[in-house]
Legacy VTK file of the C-alpha trace (Angstrom):
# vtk DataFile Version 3.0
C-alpha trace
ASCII
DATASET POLYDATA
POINTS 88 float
-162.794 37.956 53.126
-160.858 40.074 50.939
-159.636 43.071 52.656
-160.092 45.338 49.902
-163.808 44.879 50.142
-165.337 47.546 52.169
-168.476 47.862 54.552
-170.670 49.958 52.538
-174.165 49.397 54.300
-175.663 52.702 56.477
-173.566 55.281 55.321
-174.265 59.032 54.831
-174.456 59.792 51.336
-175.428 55.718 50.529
-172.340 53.719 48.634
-171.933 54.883 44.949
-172.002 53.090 41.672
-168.196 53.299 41.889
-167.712 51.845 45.479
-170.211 48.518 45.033
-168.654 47.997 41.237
-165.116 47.754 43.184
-166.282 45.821 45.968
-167.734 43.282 42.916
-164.646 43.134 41.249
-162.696 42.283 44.562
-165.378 39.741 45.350
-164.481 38.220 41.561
-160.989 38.298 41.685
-160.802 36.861 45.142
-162.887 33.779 43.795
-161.847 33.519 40.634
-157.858 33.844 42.020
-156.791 36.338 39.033
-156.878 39.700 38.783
-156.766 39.743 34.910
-158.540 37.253 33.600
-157.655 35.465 30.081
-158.880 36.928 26.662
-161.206 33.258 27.130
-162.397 34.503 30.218
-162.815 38.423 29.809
-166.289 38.722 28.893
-167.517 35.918 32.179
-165.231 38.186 34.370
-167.436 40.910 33.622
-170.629 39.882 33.698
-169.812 38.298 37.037
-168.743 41.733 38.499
-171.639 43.538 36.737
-174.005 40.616 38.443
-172.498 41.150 41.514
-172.573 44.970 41.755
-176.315 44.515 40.555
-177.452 42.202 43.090
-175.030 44.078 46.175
-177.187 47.408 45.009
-180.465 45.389 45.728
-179.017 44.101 48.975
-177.822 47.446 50.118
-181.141 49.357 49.130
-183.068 46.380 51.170
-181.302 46.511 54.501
-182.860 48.181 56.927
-181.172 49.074 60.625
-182.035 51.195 63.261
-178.537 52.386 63.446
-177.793 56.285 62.781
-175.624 56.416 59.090
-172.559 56.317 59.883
-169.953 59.303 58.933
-167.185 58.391 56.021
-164.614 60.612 57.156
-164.732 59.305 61.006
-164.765 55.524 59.861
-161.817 55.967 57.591
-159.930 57.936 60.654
-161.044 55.004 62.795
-159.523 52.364 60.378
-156.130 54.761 60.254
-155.633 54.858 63.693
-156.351 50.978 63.985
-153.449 50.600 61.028
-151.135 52.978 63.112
-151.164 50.140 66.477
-151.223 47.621 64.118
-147.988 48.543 61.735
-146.926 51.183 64.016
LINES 1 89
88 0 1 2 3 4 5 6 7 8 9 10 11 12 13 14 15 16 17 18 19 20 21 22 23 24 25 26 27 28 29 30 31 32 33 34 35 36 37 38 39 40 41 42 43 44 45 46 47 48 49 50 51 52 53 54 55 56 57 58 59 60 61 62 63 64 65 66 67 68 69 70 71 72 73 74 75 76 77 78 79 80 81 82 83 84 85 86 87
């Protein structure tokens, strides 16, 4: 898994446009191994991530959990502080 993708299920306001578009476009560059695709190759690049982003936005508005949504700010602290022991 690319590590640029994000969770973005159960969160308090739900992921944005903006947030499932990125994760899309990681998921298409990861598979497709480029990050710029060819002139020959723009316009299946794109409707790939737009497919993508469509179909995550369907996944994400299906899932259901029991879970309380969890709080942006305290997951991206969490994720610091796990960077911090990891790279010191």
């Amino acid at each position: 898994m690319c590590r640029n993708i994000r969770p973005l299920n159960n969160f308090e306001p739900p992921a944005t446009g903006d947030e499932v578009t990125a994760a899309a476009l990681q998921f298409v560059r990861k598979v497709s191994g480029t990050t710029k695709p060819s002139q020959a190759n723009q316009e299946v690049f794109d409707r790939a991530v737009a497919e993508i982003a469509h179909i995550t936005r369907h996944l994400l508005d299906d899932l259901v959990t029991t879970a309380p949504p969890k709080n942006r700010e305290a997951e991206a602290e969490k994720a610091r502080a796990r960077a911090r022991l990891r790279y010191g």
